[in-house]
C-alpha positions as CSV (number, residue, x, y, z in Angstrom):
1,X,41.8,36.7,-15.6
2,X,43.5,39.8,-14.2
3,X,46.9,39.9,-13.6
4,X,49.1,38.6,-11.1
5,X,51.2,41.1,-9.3
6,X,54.4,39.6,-8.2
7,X,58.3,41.1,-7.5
8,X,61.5,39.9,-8.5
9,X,62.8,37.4,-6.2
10,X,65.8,38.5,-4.0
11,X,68.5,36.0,-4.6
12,X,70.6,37.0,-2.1
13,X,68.4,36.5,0.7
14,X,69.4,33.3,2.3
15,X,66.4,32.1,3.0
16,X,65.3,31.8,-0.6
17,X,68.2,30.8,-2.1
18,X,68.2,27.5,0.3
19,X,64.2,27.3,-0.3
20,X,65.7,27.5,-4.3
21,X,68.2,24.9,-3.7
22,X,65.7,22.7,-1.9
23,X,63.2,23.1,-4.7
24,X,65.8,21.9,-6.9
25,X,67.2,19.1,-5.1
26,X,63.7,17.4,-4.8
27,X,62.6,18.1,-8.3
28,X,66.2,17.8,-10.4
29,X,65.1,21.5,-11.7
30,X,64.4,24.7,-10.7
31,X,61.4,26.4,-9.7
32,X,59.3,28.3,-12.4
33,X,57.8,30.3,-9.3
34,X,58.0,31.5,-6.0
35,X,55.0,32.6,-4.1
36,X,54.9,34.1,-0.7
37,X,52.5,34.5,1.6
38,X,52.4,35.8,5.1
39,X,49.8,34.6,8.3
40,X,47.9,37.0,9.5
41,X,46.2,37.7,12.9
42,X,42.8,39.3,13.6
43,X,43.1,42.3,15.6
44,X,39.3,42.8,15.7
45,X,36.5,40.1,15.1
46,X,38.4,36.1,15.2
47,X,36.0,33.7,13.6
48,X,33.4,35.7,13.1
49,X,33.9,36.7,9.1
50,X,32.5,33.7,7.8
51,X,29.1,34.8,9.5
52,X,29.5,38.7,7.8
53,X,30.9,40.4,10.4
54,X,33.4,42.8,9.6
55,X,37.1,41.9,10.4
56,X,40.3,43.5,11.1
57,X,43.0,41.2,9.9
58,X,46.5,41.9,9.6
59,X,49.8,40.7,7.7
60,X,52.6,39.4,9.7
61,X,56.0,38.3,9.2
62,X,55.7,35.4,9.6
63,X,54.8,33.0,6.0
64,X,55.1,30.2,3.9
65,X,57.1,29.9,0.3
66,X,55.7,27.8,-2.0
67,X,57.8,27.0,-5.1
68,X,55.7,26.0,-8.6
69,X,56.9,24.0,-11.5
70,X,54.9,22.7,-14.2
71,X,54.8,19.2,-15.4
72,X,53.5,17.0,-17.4
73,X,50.4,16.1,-15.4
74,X,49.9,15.8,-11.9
75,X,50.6,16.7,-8.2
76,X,53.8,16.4,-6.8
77,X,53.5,18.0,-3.3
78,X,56.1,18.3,-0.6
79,X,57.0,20.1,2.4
80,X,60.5,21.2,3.4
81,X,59.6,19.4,7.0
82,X,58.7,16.0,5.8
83,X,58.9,14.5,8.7
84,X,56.1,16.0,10.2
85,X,53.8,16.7,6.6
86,X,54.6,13.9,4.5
87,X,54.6,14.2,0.6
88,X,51.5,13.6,-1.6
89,X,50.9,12.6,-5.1
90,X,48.4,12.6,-7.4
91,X,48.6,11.3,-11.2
92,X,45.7,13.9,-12.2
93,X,44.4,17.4,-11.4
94,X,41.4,16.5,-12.8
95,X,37.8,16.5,-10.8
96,X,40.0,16.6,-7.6
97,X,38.0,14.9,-4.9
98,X,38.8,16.0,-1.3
99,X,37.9,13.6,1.9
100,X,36.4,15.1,5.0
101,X,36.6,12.3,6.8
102,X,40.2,13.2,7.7
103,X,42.1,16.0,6.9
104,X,45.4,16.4,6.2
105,X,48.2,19.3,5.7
106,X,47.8,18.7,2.1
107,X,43.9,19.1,1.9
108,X,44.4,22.7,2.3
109,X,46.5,22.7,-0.6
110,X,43.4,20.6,-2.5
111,X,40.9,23.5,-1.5
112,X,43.1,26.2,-3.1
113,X,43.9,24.1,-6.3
114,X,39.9,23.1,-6.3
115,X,38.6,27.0,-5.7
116,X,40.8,27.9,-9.0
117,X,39.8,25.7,-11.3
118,X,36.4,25.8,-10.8
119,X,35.8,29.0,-10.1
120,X,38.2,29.9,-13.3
121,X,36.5,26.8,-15.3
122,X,39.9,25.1,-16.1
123,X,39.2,21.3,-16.6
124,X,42.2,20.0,-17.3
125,X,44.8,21.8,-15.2
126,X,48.2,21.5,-15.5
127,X,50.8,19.1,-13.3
128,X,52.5,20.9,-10.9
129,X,55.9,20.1,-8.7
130,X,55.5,22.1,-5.8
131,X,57.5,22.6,-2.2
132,X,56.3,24.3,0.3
133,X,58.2,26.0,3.5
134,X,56.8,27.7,6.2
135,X,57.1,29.8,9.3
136,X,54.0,30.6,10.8
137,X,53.3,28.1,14.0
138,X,50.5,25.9,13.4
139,X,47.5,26.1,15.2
140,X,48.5,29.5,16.9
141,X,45.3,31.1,15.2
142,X,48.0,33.0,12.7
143,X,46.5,31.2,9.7
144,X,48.8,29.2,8.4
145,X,46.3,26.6,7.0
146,X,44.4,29.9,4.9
147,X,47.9,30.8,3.8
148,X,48.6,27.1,2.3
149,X,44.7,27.7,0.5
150,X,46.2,30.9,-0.5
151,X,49.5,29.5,-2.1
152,X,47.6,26.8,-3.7
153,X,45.4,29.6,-5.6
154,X,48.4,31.7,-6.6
155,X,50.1,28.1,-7.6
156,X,47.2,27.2,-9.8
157,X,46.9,30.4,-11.5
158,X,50.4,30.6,-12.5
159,X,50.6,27.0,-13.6
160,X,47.1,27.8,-15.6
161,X,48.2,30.8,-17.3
């Protein structure tokens, strides 16, 4: 596996010290990771790189944080706006199943957990605690559902060692 690049995280920025305080207020501990990852808009070729075409995509301000603790076994998924994405839990990591019947925020977060651990063989994966926060407007075709995959990957690599 290579290795993850990642920067310290500025604890003075307000933002994530709340998102830290959050973390730890659901959980009863602190985070063992914070991942950030920006939307991104298409200046050249929207929903047309899953058929090969070339894209031009681009980072924006814009993101989601998503804070990653281990645990004993386990998915304990929640969003700072509960209200609106309700918290999910699963006892086991193990030969996660995902429904298309109906999907739901936290499916995205199954597909990026999923992609990992099979493409990275890891069949028993660690429990993770994770809260996620975000910025980009859903459904404003700024990603924000490929940034939750995204987050889910970098979660499930960092949790996996």
């Amino acid at each position: 596996m290579g290795d993850i690049l990642a920067e310290a995280i500025n604890t003075a920025d307000q933002r994530i010290r709340q998102f830290l305080q959050q973390f730890k207020d659901q959980f009863g501990s602190e985070a063992g990771h914070v991942i950030r990852v920006p939307g991104r808009v298409n200046l050249i070729g929207e929903h047309i790189d899953y058929c090969g075409y070339a894209v031009h995509p681009m980072a924006i301000e814009q993101d989601i944080l998503v804070g990653v603790k281990k645990c004993s076994n386990g998915l304990d998924l929640v969003n700072q706006d509960s209200s609106l994405y309700k918290p999910y839990k699963l006892d086991s990591l193990n030969n996660l199943e995902i429904s298309t019947e109906k999907i739901h925020w936290w499916s995205y977060f199954l597909c990026g957990l999923k992609g990992i651990y099979e493409e990275m063989n890891i069949e028993n994966p660690a429990g993770i605690q994770v809260f996620v926060a975000g910025q980009i407007p859903p459904s404003a075709g700024l990603s924000s559902s490929s940034a939750l995959v995204v987050g889910a990957a970098a979660a499930a690599l960092v949790s996996n060692g």
